[in-house]
C-alpha positions in Angstrom: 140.4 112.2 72.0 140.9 110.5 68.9 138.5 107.3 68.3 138.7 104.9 65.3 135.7 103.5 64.8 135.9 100.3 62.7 132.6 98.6 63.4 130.6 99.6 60.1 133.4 98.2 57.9 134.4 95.1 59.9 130.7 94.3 59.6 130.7 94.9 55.8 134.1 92.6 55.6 133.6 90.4 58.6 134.7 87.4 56.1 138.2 88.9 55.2 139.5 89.2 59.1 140.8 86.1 59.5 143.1 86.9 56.8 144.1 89.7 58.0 141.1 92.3 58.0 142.1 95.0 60.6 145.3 95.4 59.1 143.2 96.5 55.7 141.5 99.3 58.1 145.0 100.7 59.9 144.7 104.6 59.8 148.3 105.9 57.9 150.8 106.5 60.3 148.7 107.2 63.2 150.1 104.7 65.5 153.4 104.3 68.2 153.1 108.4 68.9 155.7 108.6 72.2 153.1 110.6 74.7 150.3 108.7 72.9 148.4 105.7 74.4 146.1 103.4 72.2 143.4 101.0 73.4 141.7 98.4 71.6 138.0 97.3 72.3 137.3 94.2 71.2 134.4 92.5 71.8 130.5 91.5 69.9 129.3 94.6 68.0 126.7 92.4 66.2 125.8 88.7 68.0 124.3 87.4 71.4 126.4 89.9 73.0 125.7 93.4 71.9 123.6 94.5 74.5 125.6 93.1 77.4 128.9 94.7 75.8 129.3 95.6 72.1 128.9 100.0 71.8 127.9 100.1 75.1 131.5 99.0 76.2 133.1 101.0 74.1 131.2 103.9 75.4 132.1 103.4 78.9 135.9 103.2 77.8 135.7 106.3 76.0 134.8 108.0 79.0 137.5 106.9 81.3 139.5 107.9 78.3 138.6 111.2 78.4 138.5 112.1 81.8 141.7 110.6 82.4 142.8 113.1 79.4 141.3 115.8 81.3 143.3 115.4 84.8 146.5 114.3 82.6 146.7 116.9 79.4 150.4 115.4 78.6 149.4 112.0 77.9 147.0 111.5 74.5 144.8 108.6 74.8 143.2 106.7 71.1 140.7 104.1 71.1 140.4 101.5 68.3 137.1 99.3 68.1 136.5 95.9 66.1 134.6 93.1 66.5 135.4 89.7 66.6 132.2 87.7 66.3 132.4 85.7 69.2 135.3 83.7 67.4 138.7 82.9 68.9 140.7 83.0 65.6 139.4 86.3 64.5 140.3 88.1 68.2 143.3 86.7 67.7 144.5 87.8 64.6 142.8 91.3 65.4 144.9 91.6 68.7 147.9 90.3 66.5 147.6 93.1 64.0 146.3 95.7 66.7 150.1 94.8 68.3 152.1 94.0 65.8 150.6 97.0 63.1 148.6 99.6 64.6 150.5 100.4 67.9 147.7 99.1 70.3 149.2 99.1 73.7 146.1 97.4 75.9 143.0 95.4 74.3 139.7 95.9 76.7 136.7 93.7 77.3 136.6 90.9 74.8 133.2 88.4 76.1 133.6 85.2 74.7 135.6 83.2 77.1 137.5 81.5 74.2 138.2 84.6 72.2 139.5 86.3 75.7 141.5 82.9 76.6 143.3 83.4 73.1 143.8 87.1 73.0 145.3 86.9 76.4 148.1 84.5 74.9 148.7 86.7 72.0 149.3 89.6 74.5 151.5 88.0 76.9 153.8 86.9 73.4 153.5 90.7 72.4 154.1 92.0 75.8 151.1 94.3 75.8 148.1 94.7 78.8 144.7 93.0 78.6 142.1 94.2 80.8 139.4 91.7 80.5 135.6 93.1 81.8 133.5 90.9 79.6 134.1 87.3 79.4 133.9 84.5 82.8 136.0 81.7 82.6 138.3 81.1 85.8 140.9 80.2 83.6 141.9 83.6 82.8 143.3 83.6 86.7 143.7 79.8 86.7 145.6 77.4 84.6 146.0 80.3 81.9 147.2 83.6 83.9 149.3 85.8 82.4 151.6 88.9 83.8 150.0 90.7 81.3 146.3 90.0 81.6 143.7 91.3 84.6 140.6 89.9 85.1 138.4 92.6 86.1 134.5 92.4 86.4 133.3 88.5 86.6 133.8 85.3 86.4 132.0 81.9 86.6 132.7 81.2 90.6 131.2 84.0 91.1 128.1 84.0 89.3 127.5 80.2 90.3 128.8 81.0 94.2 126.3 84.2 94.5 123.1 82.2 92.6 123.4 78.7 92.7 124.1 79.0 96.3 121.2 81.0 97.0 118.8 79.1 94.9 119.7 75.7 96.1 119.8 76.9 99.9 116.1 78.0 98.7 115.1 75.0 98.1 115.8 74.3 94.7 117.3 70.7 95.5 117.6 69.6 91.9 119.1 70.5 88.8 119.3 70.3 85.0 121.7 72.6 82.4 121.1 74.2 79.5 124.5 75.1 78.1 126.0 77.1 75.5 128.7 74.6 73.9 132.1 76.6 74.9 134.6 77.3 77.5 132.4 80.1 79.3 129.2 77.4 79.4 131.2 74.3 80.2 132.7 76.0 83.2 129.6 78.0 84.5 128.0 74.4 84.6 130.9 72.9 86.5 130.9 75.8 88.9 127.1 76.0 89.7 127.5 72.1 90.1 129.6 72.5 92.2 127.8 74.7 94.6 124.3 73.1 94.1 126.2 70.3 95.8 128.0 71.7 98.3 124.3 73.3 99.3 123.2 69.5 99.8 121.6 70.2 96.0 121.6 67.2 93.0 122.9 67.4 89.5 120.2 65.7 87.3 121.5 66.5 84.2 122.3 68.6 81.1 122.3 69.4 77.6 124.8 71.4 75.4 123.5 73.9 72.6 125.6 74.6 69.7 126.9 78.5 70.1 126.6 80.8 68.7 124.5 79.5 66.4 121.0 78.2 68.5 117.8 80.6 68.4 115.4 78.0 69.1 116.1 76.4 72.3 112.6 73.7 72.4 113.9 70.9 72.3 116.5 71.2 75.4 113.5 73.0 76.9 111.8 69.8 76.5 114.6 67.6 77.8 114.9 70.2 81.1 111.5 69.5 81.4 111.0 66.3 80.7 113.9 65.3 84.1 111.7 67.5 86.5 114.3 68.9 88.0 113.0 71.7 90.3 115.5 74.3 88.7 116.9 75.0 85.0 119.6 76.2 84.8 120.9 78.6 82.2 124.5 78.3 81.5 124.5 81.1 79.0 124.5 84.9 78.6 122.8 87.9 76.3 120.4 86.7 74.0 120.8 83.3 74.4 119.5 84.2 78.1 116.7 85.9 76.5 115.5 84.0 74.4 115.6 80.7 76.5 113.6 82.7 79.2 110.8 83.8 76.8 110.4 80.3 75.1 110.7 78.4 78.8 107.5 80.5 79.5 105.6 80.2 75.9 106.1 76.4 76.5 104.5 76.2 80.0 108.0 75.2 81.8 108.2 77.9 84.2 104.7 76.0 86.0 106.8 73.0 87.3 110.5 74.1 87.3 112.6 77.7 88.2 114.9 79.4 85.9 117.8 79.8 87.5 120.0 82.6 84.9 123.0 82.2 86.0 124.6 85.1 83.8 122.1 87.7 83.2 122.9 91.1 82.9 120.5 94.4 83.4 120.5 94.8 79.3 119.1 91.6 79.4 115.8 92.6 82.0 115.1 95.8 79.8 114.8 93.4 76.7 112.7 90.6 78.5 110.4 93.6 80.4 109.5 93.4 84.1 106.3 91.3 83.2 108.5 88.5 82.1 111.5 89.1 84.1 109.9 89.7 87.3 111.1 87.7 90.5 114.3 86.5 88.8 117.2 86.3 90.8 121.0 87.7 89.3 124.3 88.3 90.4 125.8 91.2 89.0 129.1 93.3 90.4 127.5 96.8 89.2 124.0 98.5 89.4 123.5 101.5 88.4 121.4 103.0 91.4 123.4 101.4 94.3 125.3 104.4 95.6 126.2 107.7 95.3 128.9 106.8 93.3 127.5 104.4 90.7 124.3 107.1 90.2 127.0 109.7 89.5 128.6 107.5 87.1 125.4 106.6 85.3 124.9 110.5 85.0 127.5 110.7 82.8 127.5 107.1 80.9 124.2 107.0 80.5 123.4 109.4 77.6 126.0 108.0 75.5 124.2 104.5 76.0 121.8 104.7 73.0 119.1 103.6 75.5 120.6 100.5 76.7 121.4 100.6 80.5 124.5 100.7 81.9 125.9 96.8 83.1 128.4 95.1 85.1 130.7 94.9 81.7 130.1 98.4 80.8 130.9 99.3 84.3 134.3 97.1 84.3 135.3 99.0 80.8 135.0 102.0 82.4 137.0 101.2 85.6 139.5 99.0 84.2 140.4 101.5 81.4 140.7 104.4 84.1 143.2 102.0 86.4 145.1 101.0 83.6 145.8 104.6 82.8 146.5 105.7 86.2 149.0 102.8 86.2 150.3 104.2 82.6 150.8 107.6 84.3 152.5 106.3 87.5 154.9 104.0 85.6 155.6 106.5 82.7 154.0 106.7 79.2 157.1 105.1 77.9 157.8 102.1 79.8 154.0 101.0 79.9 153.7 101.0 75.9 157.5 99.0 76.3 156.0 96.2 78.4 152.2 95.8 78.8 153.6 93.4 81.4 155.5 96.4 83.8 152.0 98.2 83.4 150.0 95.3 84.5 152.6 95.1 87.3 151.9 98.9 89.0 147.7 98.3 88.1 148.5 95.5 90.9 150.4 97.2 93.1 148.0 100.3 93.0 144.7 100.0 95.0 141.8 100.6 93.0 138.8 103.6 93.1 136.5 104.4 91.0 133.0 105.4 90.6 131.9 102.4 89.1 133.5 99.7 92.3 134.7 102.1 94.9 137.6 100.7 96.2 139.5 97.6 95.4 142.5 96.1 94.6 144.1 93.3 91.8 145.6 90.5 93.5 148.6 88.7 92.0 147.0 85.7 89.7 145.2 89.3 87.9 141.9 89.0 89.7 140.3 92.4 90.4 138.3 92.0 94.1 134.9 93.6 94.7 131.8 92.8 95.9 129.1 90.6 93.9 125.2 91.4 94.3 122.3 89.0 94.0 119.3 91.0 92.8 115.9 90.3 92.2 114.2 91.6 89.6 111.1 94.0 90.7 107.7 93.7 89.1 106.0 96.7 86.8 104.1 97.7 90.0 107.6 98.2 92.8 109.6 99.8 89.6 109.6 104.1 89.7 111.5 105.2 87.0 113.7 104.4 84.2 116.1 101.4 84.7 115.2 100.9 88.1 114.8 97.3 87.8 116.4 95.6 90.7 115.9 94.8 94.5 119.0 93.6 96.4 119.0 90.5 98.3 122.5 89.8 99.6 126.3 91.0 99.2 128.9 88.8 99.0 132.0 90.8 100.5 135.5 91.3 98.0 137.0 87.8 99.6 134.6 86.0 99.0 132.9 86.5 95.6 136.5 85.8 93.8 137.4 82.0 94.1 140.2 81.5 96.7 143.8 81.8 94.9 145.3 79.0 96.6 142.1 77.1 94.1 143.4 78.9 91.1 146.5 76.9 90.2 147.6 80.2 88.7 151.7 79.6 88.4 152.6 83.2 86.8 154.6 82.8 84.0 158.3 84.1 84.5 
């Protein structure tokens, strides 16, 4: 398999993209082979969101890449890489060039809810496919749905259904918000909200934290604090998470009030260590070590990790780049790279299996269903081995983790 690997010099000329970087990087020539499909990964190489995505994704991707190549030797398969810095005009005009210059046929992962929100509308002008496993805003299968875009790990219902629920129906009755400033925070607050409430639950309060650039989080500590609500909540992800978590329990806050994390990922507990992150509660659609299935994938994902372990977004890269594929070898090479929308089309109408989710299936607004998890996270003493970091509490079946489409006010573009 053929890989471009643009991450070194996109972080050397980071300040040139908006201008047109990628386009600077295009290999001669190399792109719109006839029997050759090529995928973009776009996501954080170098912010909040490495750990969580970043190599690790593009890792995963490669590997459905490969063994796709393997059980299909006609069709070649090339993966791109770039990062767009957690910024909504530099994934655009990186999906713009992948498209319009370098023959990219389906961009995968992209976290950032506003970077994903704008790359979805520059692939459904481009006709091309978007497979999104990394960012969570609702909107992807909501207001903004696309025929060319499937949401397939996450999203904020979800996380807020599976652990504000839980929390709340715990007997954390109160609330206060510490959000990152952007689509994915604003709507991971208005979601948990809305199920602290419906759990009988109160909203005390919140404050927003400029993103991505906020490293000391005091001060909204302090204000979380200071309305003694019972839990925190984190409206945030990666480092952010991290580094909120760490400075909540430096700062004594942890004596009076819960964390809730609201989007915290298995990356996340290795970085934090079980002595800090023990007892926390997650949601996450993939662990490692919950079947047969997801231990054989980790088998094979895992050494190409570079020691981070493998997460729900690595997971989705993996599965979403081996369905898309199987759709691009049901529909023909040719008409998937002439409409990313007819290949989005047969990814629907195919059920979905893979090691990373079993079995599944995308529903019409671009929603891919499985099951969502809430973990807890072990202590030192319960842990036996590398990675093995999480007790599970509850399943939340397929139908009900995804947010009912007749909420989505999804009206599918013509």
């Amino acid at each position: 398999m053929a890989l471009i690997d643009r991450r070194s010099l996109l972080a050397a000329g980071t300040a040139l993209l908006p201008l047109g970087g990628p386009s600077m990087l295009r290999p001669a020539r190399a792109q719109g082979r006839a029997g050759t499909i090529r995928i973009g990964v776009l996501n954080d190489m170098s912010g909040p969101y490495r750990d969580t995505g970043g190599p690790g994704s593009l890792a995963a991707t490669k590997l459905a890449a490969e063994e796709f190549m393997a059980a299909h030797p006609g069709i070649t398969v090339e993966v791109l890489s770039a990062d767009h810095q957690n910024r909504a005009d530099v994934g655009s005009n990186i999906a713009r060039t992948w498209y319009d210059q370098d023959g990219v046929d389906m961009i995968m992962d992209v976290p950032t809810s506003s970077v994903a929100l704008a790359v979805s509308n520059v692939t459904r002008e481009k006709n091309k496919a978007f497979v999104n496993s990394g960012a969570a805003s609702t909107e992807l299968t909501g207001a903004q749905c696309s025929p060319n875009t499937v949401h397939w790990t996450y999203d904020t219902y979800m996380l807020a259904r599976t652990t504000g629920g839980a929390l709340t129906k715990a007997g954390g009755d109160s609330w206060f918000f510490i959000t990152a400033d952007y689509t994915f925070g604003h709507q991971l607050q208005k979601d948990a909200s809305r199920f602290v409430e419906e759990a009988g639950g109160k909203v005390l309060g919140g404050v927003r934290y400029p993103f991505p650039a906020t490293t000391d989080f005091s001060s909204f500590l302090v204000q979380a604090q200071t309305s003694r609500a019972k839990v925190i909540g984190l409206a945030n992800a990666g480092a952010d998470t991290v580094n909120c978590i760490k400075q909540a329990r430096e700062f004594g806050v942890t004596r009076r009030a819960k964390l809730a994390t609201l989007l915290m990922e298995i990356p996340d507990v290795h970085g934090l260590g079980l002595e800090a992150a023990q007892g926390l509660l997650l949601t996450e659609g993939f662990y490692w070590d919950l079947n047969d299935r997801t231990r054989a994938l980790a088998r094979r994902l895992q050494p190409r990790m570079g020691g981070v372990p493998i997460d729900m977004i690595h997971a989705g890269c993996y599965a979403g780049t081996l369905h898309y594929l199987k759709a691009v070898a049901d529909l023909g090479v040719a008409p998937a790279k002439a409409s990313g929308r007819a290949a989005v089309a047969r990814m629907k109408a195919m059920p979905t299996d893979d090691d990373a989710f079993g079995q599944g299936s995308i529903r019409s607004d671009g929603r891919k269903l499985h099951p969502a998890y809430l973990f807890e996270v072990k202590s030192p003493q319960e842990s036996k081995g590398q990675f093995d970091y999480y007790k599970l509490v509850e399943t939340s079946p397929a139908d009900e983790a995804a947010r009912p489409l007749s909420e989505g006010q999804c009206k599918m573009p013509g």
